[in-house]
N, C-alpha and C positions, 0 to 999 in steps of 0.2 A: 254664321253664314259661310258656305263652300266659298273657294275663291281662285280663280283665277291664277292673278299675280298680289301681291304682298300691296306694291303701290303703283297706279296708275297715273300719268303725265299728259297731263293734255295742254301742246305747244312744243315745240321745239325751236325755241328763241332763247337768250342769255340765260333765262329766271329755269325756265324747265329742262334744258342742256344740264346746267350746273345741278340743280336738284337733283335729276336724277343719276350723273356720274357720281354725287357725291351719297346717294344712297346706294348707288352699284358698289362703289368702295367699301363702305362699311356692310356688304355681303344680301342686302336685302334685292329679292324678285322685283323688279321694275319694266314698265311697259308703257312707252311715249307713243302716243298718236299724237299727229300734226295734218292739219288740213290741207296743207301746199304737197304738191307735186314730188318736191324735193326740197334741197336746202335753197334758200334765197339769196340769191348772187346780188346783194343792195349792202353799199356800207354804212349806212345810215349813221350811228353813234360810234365814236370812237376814242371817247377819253374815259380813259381805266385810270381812276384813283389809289393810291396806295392801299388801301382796304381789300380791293378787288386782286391787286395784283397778288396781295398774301392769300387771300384766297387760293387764288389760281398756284401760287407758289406753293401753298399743301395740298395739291393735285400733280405734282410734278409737271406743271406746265408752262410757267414762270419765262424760263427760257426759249421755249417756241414762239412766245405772243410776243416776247422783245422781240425776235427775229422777224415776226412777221411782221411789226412796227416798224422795221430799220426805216421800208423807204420814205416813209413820212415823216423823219425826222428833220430832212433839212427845210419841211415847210414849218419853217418854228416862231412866224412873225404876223399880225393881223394889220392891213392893210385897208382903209379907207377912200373908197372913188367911187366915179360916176360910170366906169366900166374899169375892167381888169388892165385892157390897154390904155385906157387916157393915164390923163396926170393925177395922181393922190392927192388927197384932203389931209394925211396922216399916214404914217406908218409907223407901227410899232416895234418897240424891243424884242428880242428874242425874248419868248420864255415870260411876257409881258404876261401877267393879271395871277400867275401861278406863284405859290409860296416858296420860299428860298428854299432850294436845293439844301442847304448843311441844315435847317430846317426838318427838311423831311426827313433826313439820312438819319438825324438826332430822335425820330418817332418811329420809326418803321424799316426793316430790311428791305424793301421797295418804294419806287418812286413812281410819278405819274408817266403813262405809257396811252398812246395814241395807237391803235390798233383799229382798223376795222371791225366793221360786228361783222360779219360775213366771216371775217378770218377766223378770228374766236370760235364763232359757233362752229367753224368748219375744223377747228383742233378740237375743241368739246367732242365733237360726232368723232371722229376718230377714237378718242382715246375710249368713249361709248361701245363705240362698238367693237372695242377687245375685251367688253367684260359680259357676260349670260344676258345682260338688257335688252329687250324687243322695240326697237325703232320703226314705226309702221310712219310712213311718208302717204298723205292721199287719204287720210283718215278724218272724215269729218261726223263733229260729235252730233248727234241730233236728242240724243235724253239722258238727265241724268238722275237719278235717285239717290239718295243716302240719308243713314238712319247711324243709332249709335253704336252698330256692329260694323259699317263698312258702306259702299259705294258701286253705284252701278252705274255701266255707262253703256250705252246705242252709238254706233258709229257705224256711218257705210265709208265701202274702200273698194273700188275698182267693182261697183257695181253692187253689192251685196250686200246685207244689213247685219252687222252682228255686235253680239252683245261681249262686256267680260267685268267681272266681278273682284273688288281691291277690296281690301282692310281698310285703306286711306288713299282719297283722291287730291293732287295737287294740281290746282288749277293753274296754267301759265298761259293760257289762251290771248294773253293782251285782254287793251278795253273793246274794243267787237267784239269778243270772243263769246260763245254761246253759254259757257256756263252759268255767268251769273245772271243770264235771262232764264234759264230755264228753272233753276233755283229759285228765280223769283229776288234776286238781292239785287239793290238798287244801288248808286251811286250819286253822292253829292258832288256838285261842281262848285268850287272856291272861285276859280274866274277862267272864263275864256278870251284870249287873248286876241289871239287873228288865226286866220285859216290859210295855208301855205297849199302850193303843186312843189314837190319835189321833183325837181327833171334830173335824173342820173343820167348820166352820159360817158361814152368812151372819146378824148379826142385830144389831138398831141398841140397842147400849147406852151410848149417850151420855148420858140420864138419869143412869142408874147409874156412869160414868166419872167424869161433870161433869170439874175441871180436873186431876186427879190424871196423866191418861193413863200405865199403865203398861206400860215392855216386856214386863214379864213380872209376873204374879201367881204366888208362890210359897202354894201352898194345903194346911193341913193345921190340924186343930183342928175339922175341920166332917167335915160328912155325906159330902163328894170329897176325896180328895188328890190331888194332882199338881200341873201347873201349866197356865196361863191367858196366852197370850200374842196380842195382836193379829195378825190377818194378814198384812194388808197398808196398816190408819191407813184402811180406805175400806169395816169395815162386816165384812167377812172377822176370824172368830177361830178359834184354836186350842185348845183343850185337851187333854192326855195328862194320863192316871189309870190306875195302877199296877194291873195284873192275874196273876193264877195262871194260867198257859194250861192247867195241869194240873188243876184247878178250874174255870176259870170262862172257856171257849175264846171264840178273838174270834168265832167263829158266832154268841154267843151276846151280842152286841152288836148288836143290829140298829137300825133308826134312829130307834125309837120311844126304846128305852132310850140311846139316844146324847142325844135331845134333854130327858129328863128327866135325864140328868146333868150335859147343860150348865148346863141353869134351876139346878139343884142347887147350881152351880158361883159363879154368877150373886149368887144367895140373893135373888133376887125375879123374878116372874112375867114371863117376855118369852117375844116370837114367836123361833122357830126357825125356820130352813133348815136344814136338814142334808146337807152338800155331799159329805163321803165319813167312812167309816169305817176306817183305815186300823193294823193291828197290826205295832208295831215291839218293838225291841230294844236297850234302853242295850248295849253290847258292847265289847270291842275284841277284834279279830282283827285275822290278817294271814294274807297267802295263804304258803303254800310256799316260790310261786317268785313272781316277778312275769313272769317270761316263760321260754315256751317254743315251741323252733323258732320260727317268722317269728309269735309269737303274743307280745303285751306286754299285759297286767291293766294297770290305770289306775282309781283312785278305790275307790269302793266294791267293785270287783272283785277290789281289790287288798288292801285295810284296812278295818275299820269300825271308830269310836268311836265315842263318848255325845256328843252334843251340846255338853256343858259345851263353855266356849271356842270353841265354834264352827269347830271345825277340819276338821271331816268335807269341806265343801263347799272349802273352800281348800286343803285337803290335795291334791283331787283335781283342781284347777284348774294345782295347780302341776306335778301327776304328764304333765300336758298341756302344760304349755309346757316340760318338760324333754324330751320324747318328739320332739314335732313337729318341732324342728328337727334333733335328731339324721338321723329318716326320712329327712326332708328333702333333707339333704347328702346322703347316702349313695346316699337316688333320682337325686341328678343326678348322681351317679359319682364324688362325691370322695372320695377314699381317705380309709382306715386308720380309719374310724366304726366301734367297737365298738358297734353299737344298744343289744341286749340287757344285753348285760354293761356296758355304765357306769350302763344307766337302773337296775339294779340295787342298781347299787354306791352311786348315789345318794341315790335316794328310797328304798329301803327302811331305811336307819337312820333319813331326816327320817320317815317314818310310824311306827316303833316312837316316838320321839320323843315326836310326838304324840297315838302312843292313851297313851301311858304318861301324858301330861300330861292328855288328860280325862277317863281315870279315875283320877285325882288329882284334878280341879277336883269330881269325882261325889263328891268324899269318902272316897279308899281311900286313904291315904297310900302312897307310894311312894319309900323311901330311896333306891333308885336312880335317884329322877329329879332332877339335877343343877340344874333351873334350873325357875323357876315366872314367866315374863315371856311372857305370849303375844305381846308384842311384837317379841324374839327368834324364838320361834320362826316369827315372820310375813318377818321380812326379814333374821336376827340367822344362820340357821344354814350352815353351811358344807359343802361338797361334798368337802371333801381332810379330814373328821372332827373331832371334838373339838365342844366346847359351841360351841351359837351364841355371838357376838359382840357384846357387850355396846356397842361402837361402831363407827362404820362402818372399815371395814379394806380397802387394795390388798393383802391376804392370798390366795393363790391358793385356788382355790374357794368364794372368797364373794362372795354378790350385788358387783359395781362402786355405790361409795357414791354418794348420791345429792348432787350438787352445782348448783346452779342458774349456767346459763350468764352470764358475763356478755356484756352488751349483747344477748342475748339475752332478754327477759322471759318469764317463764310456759314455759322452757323447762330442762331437765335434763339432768343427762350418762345417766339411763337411755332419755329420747328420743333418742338416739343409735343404738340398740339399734336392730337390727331385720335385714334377712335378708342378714345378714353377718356375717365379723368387723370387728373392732371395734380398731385403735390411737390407744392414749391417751396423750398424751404432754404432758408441762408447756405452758401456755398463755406464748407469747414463743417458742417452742422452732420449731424447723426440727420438722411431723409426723416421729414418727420410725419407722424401717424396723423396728424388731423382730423377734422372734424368726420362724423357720421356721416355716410353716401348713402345714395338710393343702393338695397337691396339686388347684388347680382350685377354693379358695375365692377369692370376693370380700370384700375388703378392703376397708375406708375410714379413714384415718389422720387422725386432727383433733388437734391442739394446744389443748387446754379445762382439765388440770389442776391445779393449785393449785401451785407452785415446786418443793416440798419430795414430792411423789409421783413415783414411780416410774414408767418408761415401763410399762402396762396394756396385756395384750391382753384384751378382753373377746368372749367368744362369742356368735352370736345370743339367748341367753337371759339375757344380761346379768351371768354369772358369768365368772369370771377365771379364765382357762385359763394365763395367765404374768407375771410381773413384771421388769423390770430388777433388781431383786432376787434371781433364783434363777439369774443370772450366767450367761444366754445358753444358757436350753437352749433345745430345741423344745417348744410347747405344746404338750398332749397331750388335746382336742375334748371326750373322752369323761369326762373324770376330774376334772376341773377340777385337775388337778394337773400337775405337769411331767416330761418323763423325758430323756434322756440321747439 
């Protein structure tokens, strides 16, 4: 099939930003349509997991998303009442429900990081569009076809109908999103929770804050429930209040009643902005399939949860850097890439996983969920199955542990990573040859770990495709496991 671009994005949200700067990286033709206007001035999610931030830290963007976190750092406490200004039911510790800091530092060269999604995606789109990537804003999809040569997609834009032709389509459209209606792929729902109005707003309640500053105001005892979380620390807040769509439809929300439910919210008199009205859904779903023919879901398109833990935005962050470099190899010709079927086999257990854990953290208890550490499930889970890993492990299919180089400063064995593989072998040690790669990959062999570890192959996304432990098979790219 003639083609277009290499790979085609549909969404420019967390899940398909990150896709496709991370296939712009590794040199491959990329081409994001997005139905909106432009980027979305909404902060919606804003807890980045240690996972994510390495991510984004082998993107070189690590230190932007801290900075653009700074001013939401001193709202670092969660806060219980019947409005923002009455009296509190509770107020919590700083830093309250989050795993100990020497903790994290002991797993990972990053920590948890509060950023708006606005921010992120608005560094994503930057750092995009300094590389040959085609960013089309106002594009909306109406047909897609794909077969086992490639992907076709229908999209108007300012009017016009036109068509363009990919190798591989990655879907990041969110759960509305039209792909997997037109594909015909359905989604299961695990439980619906309650259905929320978001009212974002701009409006200056620093009287009312004084030195409390809270993450989140949990609100119930008064005239609103829901809750009340700052935007973005610069003036931007949030609220969601629990609604009947069957009763009381988000139509019927409009932005007079949004700003007298903030004030409400508030519990004394202040100016409003009212910057959007937005109706969502606590939920967890899961799609069908995650991919069909040269077609791969990713993020939201793929899974939805509830907010609790914060996993929605990181879930989908990572369904992108397991994808990207699969494409990747497989565009530049190296053999034996399962795309479809490993990204599969992968991500859709870590995403049941994680709806199952926040609707657990929503308060539905779940005997089936095995483990309650969102810190596990951020860097702890494994790709060859079973519970995440309670410590770091040269276990085939799990992240490569994070260990800081020596005589190297400020440097990691996950900075090693990146659009290659990966041999790891004891530091003193002759690099060593390891096992069989796929045909036509790049290699780089360093000698960096600790005496008593096993010769590592580690993949470009920084999971362990083989060990001198599983006694000399060939790695197997797709699986993070080994085979014969």
């Amino acid at each position: 099939m003639s083609q277009d671009t290499e790979v085609i994005v549909v969404g420019a949200g967390p899940a398909g930003l990150t896709a496709a700067l991370l296939l712009a990286e590794f040199g491959i033709t990329v081409t994001v349509l997005e139905r909106r206007p432009g980027p979305w001035n909404h902060p919606r999610a804003r807890g980045l997991n240690p996972r994510t931030m390495e991510i984004l830290r082998g993107l070189g963007l690590q230190a932007a998303v801290e900075e653009a976190a700074r001013p939401l750092e001193p709202y670092d406490r969660m806060l219980m009442a019947a409005t923002l200004a009455g009296p509190e039911h509770r107020r919590g510790e700083p830093g309250e429900g989050l795993p100990d800091p020497a903790r994290v530092a002991a797993l990972s060269p990053c920590g948890y990081t509060r950023c708006p999604q606005d921010a992120l995606e608005a560094l994503l789109l930057r750092r995009l569009r300094g590389t040959p990537a085609e960013v089309r804003f106002g594009a909306v999809v109406t047909g897609v076809e794909t077969d086992r040569d490639g992907a076709r997609v229908e999209f108007t834009a300012a009017g016009r109908t036109e068509r363009r032709q990919a190798r591989w389509l990655v879907a990041a459209d969110g759960a509305a999103g039209p792909t997997r209606r037109l594909l015909g792929v359905g989604t299961e729902e695990l439980e619906v929770l309650d259905h929320y109005i978001g009212i974002h707003v701009r409006a200056d309640l620093e009287r009312v804050v004084g030195d409390r500053r809270p993450g989140i105001v949990i609100l119930y005892g008064g005239t609103v429930e829901g809750s009340l979380l700052p935007g973005d620390g610069q003036g931007r807040w949030l609220l969601n209040v629990e609604h009947d769509p069957a009763t009381d439809p988000p139509s019927a929300f409009d932005r007079q009643r949004a700003a007298d439910l903030f004030r409400a919210a508030v519990g004394t008199p202040v100016d409003v902005d009212v910057l959007d009205v937005v109706p969502w859904r606590a939920a967890g779903t899961l799609s069908h399939t995650f991919s069909q023919g040269r077609c791969l879901w990713i993020g939201d398109a793929a899974h939805t949860m509830p907010p609790a833990g914060a996993l929605g935005l990181n879930t989908a962050v990572a369904d992108a850097h397991n994808i990207a470099w699969k494409l990747a190899w497989t565009l530049r010709g190296v053999a034996g890439l399962d795309v479809a079927g490993g990204y599969e086999r992968e991500r859709r257990p870590v995403a049941l996983r994680s709806v199952r854990h926040a609707l657990a953290q929503m308060g539905r208890p779940r005997p089936e969920l095995d483990d309650s550490d969102p810190l596990l499930l951020a860097v702890g889970h494994r790709y060859a199955g079973g519970r995440p890993l309670a410590e770091p492990s040269f276990d085939v299919g799990s992240r490569v542990p994070h260990r800081w180089l020596a005589g190297d400063p400020g440097r990691s064995t996950l900075d090693l990573v990146g659009d290659h593989w990966l041999v790891l072998s004891p530091a003193g040690d002759r690099p060593a040859p390891g096992p069989a790669l796929p045909p036509g990959a790049a290699v780089s062999r360093v000698a960096v770990l600790p005496p008593d570890a096993p010769v590592t192959v580690v993949r470009p996304d920084g999971f362990i495709a083989w060990t001198a432990r599983d006694g000399g098979r060939t790695a197997d790219p797709t699986v993070g496991a080994a085979t014969t």
